[in-house]
N, C-alpha and C positions, 0 to 999 in steps of 0.2 A: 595814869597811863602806864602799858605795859613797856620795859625797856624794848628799844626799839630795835637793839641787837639782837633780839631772840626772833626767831620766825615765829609768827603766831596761825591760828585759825581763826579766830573769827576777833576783833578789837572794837568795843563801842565807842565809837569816839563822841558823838554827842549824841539827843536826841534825833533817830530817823538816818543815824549815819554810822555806816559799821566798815572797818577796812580787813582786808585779807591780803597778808602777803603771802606772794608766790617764793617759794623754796627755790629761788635762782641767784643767790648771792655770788657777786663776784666785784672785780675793781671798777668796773661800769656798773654795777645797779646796787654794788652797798649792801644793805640786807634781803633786797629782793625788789622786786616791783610790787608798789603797793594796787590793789584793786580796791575801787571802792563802792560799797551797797546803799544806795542813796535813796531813802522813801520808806514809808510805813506798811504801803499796799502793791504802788504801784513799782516797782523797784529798776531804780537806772543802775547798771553796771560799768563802772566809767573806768576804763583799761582792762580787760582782759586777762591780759601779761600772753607769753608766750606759750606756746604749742604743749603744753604740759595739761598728761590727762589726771592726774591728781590736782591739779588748781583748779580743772572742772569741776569734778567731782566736787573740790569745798567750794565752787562758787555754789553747786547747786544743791549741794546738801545746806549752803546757810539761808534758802529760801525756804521759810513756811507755808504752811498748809493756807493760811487766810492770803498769802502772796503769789507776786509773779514776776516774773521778769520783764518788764515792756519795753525796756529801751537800752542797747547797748551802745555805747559809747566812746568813741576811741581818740585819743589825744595825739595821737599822731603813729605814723605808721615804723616806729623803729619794731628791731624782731623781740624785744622784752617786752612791749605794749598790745600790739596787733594781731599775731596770730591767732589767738584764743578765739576772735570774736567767729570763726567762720564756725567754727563747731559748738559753740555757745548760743549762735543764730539758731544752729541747726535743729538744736537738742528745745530751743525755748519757743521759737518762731518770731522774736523781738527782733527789731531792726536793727539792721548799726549804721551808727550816724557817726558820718567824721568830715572834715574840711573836703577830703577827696584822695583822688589817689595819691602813690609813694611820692610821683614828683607834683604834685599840686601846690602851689603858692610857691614856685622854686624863683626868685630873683633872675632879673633877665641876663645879669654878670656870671651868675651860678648856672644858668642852663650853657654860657658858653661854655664855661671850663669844662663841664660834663660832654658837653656836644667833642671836644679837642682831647675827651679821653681820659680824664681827670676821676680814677676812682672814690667809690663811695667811704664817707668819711670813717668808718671804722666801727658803728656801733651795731653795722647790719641791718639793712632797710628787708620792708618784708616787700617784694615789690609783686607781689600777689597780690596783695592789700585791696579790695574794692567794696568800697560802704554803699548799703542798698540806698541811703540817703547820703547827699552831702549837705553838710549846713552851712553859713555864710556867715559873714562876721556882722553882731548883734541880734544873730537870730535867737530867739526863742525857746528852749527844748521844755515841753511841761508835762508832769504826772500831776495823780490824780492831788500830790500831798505836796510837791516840790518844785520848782521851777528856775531853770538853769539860763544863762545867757551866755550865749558863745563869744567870746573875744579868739579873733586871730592872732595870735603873736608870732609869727616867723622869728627865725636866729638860729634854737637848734636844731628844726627842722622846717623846711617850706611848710610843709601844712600842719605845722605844731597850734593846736590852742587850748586856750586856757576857758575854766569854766565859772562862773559867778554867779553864790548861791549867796544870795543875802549880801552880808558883809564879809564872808568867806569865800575862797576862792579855788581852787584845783587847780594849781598849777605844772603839775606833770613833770617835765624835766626841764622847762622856762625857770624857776625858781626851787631848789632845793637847800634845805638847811646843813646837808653834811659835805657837799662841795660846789665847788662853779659849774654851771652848766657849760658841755662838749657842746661847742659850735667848731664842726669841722667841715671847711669845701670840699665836693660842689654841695655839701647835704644841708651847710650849714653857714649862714648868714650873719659875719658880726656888725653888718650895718644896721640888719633886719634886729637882732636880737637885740641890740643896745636902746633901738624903737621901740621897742616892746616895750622893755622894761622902764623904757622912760614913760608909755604910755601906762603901765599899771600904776607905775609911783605917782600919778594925777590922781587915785583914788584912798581913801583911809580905810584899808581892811584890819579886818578884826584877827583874821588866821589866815595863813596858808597850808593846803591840806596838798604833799607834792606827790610826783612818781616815787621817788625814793626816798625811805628818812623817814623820821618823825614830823609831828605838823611842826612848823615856824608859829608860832607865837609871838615875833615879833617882825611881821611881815614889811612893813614900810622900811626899817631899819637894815632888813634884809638884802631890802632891794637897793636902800642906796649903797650899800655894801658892795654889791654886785656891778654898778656903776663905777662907783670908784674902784674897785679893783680889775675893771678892763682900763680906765685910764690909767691906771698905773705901770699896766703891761703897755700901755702905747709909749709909754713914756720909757720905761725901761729898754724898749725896742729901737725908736730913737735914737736912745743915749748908745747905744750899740753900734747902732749905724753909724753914728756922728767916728766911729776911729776907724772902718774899713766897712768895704761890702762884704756880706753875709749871705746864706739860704738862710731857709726855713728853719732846718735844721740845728744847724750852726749855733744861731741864735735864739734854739730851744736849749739848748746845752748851756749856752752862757748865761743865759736868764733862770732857768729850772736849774739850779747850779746841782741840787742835791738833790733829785728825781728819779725814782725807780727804774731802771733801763727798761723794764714792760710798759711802764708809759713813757715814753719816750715819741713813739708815733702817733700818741692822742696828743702829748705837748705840740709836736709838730706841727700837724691840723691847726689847735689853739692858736698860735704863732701867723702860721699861712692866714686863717681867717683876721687877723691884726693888719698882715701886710695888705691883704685887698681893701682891706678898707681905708689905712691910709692911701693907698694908690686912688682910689675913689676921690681922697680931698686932697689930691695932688701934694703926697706927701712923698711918697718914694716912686721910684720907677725899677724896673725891674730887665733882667737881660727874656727876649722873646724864643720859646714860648712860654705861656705862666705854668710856673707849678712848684713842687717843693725845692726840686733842684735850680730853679731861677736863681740867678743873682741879685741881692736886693742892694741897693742904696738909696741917698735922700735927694729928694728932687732938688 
C-alpha cells in the first residue's frame, strides 16, 4: 500500500475495493478523509467527504464506463463526511442512505445539554445533512457484487455507523489507527462510544478500513486499545479529583500535561465526555448547570 501520508487519487486496497482521499488534511482529519468505492459494477460510495468540487470530480472520474454509482453512503453527518453526498446524489441520481438526520441517535442526556445551550462539539456537524433513505441497525445495504450490514455505533457521533463487509469492517471515525476517536458533548457520547466498541470487540475481524488513516490490520488489538485507553483516562481523572475539585478544563491541562494549545478545546470536550459519564455511574457530581465550566468533584 501507498504511504498513507501522501494524498492519493485513486488506492486499490483489495479486490472490488478502491479508496480516495479527499485533499482536507488538518489536526481533525490526518491526511484527509478517506472515501471508499466498494463493488465491481454496482458501485457504493461510503463517505463523500466534504463540499469539495475537485473530490467530485475524482469520485466521478474513478467510475468506468461498465460502472455506476447506486448507493451512496454516509457514516455519519460530521462537515469532512456529509456534504459531498448532496451533489454526488445530484450529478449520479444514487441514494444516500445514512442512520438519519445531524441529531439522529443523540442519547437522551446529550439532547439535554444541547436543549440548555451546550454547543456543538467542535468537529462541525453539517446540520443540512438529510439522507433520502435512512437505514437502521442490522439492516441490509446490497449491490449487485457486494453486501454491507449496518451496525449503529453512537459515541462520536449519535447517528455514527459502522459498516460490515465480510470479515471487514468501515469504521469511519468509531475506530481509527492514527488516534482516539473525538467523542465531544452534546455531539458525542462516551457511554454510547465505549458500547460500541465493546459491541465490535464481540466479533473477530480480519481489517478495519477507517475515516481517516491507513487500514488497522490489527483490528481486535485496536479496539481493546481503545478500551483500555478511555479507562485510563477515567482513572487519571479520578486521581485528580481525589486532591481538589476541578472543570473540564482544568483537568485537560493536568492530564494532557504536554498538549498543543490548538487542541486544548478538543481535550476539553475529551474530558467533559469522561465526566458525564462517570456522573451517569454516580461517580462525580458537579456544581449546576453542566458544562465545561462546572465544578467537578467525587461523589
Amino acid at each position: 500500500m501507498s504511504d498513507p501520508s501522501t494524498p492519493l487519487q485513486v488506492e486499490h486496497l483489495e479486490p472490488d475495493l478502491r479508496l480516495l482521499r479527499c485533499a482536507n488534511p488538518s489536526p481533525m482529519t490526518y491526511t484527509g478523509t478517506n472515501t471508499y468505492l466498494l463493488g465491481r459494477t454496482d458501485i457504493a460510495v461510503i463517505d463523500p467527504g466534504p463540499d469539495d468540487a475537485a473530490h467530485l470530480q475524482a469520485i466521478l472520474a474513478a467510475i468506468t464506463p461498465d460502472q455506476r454509482i447506486s448507493h451512496i453512503i454516509v457514516t455519519h453527518s460530521h462537515k469532512d463526511h456529509s456534504p459531498l453526498a448532496a451533489a454526488l446524489e445530484q450529478k449520479t441520481g444514487a441514494p444516500v442512505l445514512a442512520f438519519g438526520a445531524a441529531d439522529a441517535g443523540r442519547s437522551p442526556v446529550m439532547k439535554r445539554l444541547a436543549l440548555q445551550g451546550l454547543q456543538d462539539g467542535g468537529e462541525g456537524i453539517d446540520w443540512e445533512f438529510c439522507p433520502t433513505h435512512a437505514v437502521k441497525d442490522g439492516d441490509t445495504i446490497t449491490g449487485k457484487d457486494w453486501e454491507l450490514t449496518v451496525l449503529h455505533t453512537p459515541g462520536h457521533l449519535g447517528n455514527h455507523i459502522c459498516l460490515a463487509w465480510n470479515e471487514a469492517c468501515f469504521t469511519a471515525d468509531h475506530v481509527m489507527g492514527w488516534a482516539s476517536s473525538l467523542v465531544s458533548p452534546p455531539d458525542g457520547d462516551l457511554t454510547d462510544f465505549m458500547a460500541s466498541c465493546r459491541r465490535l470487540a464481540q466479533c473477530n475481524w480480519r481489517i478495519f478500513y477507517p475515516g481517516h488513516g491507513a487500514p488497522i490490520t490489527t483490528p481486535n488489538t485496536r479496539l481493546n486499545w481503545l478500551i483500555e485507553h478511555r479507562l485510563t483516562r477515567e482513572t487519571a481523572i479520578i486521581e485528580a479529583l481525589t486532591r481538589k475539585p476541578m472543570t473540564a478544563e482544568a483537568l485537560a491541562l493536568a492530564i494532557y500535561s504536554d498538549i498543543d494549545a490548538k487542541l486544548l478545546p478538543a481535550a476539553t470536550r475529551n474530558v467533559l465526555a469522561h465526566l458525564i459519564d462517570l456522573y451517569g455511574k454516580n461517580r462525580v457530581i458537579f456544581s449546576d448547570p453542566l458544562s465545561q465550566a462546572s465544578l467537578f468533584s467525587l461523589a
